[in-house]
PAVEX-199132 format. One record per residue: residue number from 0; x, y, z of N, C-alpha, C, O, CB in turn. Coordinates in steps of 0.2 Angstrom, whole numbers, padded with zeros to 4 digits. Atoms other than C-alpha are relative to their C-alpha. Glycine has a CB too. Layout:
residues N
NUM:X:Y:Z:X:Y:Z:X:Y:Z:X:Y:Z:X:Y:Z
...
//
This chain:
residues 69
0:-0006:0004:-0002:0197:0183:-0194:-0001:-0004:0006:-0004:-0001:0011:0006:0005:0001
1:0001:0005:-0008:0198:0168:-0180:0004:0002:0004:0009:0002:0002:0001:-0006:0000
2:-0004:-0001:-0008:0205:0173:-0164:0003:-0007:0001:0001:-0012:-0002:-0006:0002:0008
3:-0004:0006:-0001:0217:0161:-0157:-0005:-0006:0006:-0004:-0012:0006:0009:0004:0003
4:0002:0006:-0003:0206:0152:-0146:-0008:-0005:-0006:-0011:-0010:-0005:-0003:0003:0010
5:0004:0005:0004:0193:0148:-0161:0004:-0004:-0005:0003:-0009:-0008:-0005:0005:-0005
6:-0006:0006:0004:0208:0140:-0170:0002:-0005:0003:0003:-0011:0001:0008:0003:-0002
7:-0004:0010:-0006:0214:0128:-0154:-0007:-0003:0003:-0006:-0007:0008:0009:0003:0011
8:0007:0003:0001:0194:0124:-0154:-0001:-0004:-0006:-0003:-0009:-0007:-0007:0004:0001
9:0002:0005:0007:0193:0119:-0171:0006:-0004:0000:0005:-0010:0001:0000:0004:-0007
10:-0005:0009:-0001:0208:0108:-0170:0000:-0003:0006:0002:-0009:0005:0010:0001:-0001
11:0002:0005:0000:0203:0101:-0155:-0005:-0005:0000:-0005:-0011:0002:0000:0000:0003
12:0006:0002:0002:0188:0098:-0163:0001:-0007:-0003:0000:-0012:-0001:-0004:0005:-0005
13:-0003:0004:0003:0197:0090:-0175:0004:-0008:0003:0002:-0013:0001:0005:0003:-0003
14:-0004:0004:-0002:0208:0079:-0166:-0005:-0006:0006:-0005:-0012:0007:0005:0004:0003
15:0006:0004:-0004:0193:0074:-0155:-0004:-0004:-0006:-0005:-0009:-0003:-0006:0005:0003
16:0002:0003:0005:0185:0068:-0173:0004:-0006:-0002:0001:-0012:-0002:0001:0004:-0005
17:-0007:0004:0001:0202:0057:-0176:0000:-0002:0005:0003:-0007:0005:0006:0003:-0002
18:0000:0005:-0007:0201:0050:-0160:-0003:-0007:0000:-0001:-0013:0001:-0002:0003:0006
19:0002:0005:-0004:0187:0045:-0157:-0002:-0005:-0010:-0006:-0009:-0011:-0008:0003:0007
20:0001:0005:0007:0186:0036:-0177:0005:-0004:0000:0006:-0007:-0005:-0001:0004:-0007
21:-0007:0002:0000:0202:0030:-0173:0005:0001:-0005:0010:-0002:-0005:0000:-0006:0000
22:-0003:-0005:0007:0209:0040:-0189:0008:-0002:0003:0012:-0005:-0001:-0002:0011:0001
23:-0008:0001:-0001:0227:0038:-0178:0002:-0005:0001:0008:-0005:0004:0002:0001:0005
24:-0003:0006:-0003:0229:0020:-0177:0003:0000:-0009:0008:-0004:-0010:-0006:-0009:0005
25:-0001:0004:0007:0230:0021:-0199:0006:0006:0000:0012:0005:-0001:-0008:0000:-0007
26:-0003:-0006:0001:0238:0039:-0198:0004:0002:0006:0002:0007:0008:-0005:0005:0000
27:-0002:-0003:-0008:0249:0041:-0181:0003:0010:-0002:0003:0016:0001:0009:-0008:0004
28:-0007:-0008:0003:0262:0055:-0191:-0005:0006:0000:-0004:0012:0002:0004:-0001:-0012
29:0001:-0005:0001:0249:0064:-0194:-0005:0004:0007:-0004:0010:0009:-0004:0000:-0007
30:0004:-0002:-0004:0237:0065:-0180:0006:0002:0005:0005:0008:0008:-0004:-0005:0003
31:-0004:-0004:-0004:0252:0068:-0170:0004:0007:0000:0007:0011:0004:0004:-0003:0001
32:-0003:-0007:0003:0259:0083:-0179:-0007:0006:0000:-0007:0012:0000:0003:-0002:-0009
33:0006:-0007:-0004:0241:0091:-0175:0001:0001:0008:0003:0006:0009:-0011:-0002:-0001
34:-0003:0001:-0005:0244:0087:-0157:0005:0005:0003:0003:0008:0008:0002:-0005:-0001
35:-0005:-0003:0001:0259:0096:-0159:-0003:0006:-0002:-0003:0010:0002:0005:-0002:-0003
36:0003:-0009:0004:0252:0111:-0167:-0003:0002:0004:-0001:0007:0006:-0004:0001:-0006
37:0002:-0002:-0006:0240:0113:-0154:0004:0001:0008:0002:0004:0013:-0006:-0003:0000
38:-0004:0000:-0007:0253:0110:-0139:0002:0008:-0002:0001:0012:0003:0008:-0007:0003
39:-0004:-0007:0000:0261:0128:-0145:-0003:0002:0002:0001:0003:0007:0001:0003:-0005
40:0004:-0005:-0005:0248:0138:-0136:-0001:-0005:0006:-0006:-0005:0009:-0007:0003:-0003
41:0004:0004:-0009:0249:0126:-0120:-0002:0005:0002:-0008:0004:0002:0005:-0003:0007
42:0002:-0004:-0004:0248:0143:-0111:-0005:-0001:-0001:-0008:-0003:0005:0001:0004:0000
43:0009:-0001:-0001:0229:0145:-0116:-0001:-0004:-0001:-0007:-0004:-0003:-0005:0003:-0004
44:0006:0006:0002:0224:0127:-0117:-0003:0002:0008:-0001:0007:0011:0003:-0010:-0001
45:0003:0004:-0007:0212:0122:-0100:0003:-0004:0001:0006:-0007:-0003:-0006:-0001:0002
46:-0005:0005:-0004:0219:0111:-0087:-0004:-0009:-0007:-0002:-0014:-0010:-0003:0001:0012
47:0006:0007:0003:0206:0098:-0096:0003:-0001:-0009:0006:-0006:-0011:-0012:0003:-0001
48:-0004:0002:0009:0212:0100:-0115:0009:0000:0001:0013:0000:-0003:-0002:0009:-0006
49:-0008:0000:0001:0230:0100:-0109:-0001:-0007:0000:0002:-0010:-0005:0006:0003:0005
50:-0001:0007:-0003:0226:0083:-0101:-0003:-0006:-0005:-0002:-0012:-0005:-0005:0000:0007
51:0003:0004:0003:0216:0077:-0116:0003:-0001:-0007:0002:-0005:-0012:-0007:0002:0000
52:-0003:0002:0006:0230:0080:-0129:0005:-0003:0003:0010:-0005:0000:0002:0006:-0004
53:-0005:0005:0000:0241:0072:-0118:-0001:-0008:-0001:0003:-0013:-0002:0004:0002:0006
54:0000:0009:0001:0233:0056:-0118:-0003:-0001:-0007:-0004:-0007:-0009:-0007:-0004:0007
55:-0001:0002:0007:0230:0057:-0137:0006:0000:-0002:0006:-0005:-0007:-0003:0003:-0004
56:-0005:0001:-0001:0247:0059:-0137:0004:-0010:0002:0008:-0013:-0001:0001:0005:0005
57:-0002:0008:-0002:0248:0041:-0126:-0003:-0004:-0007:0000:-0008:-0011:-0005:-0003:0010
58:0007:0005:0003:0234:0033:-0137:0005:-0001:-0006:0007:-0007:-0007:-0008:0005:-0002
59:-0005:0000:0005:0245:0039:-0153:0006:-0006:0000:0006:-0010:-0004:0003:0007:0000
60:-0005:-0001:-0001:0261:0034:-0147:0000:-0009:0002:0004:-0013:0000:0002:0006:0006
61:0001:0007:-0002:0255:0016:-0139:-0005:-0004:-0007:-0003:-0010:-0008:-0004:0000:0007
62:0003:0001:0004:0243:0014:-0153:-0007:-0003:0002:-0010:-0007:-0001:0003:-0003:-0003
63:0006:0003:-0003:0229:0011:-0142:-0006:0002:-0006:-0004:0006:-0010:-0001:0002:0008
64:0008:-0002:0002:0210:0013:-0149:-0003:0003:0004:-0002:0002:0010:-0005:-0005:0000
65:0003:-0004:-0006:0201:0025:-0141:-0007:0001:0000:-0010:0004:-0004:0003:0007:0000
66:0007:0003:0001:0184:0020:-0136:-0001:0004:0007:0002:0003:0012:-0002:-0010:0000
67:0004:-0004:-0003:0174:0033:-0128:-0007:-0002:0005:-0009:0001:0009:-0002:0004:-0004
68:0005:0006:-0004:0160:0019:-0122:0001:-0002:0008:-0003:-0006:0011:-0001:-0007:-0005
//
């Protein structure tokens, strides 16, 4: 069985996949509703994964591209 921090790794895994392919500029509804699913455990994120679903959040929300280069 996955423990709860192998579950909010694999979906940031995920969401890190969808980012950086830009999956959210075709899909916003959905990428943001993982987003959401991972904020439920804010408590356990790190300071760094809080910070990195919030600005997928922005990215979503503005529709920016998100270019890792």
């Amino acid at each position: 069985m996955e423990t709860l921090k192998e579950k909010l790794n694999s979906r940031l895994d995920s969401l890190q996949e969808k980012l950086e392919s830009n999956y959210h500029l075709e899909n916003p509804a959905e990428v943001m509703a993982l987003t959401l699913d991972i904020s439920k455990c804010w408590s356990v994120l790190s300071e760094e994964d809080r910070e990195y679903v919030q600005c997928a959040q922005h990215a979503i929300e503005d529709q920016e591209r998100w270019d890792i280069s």
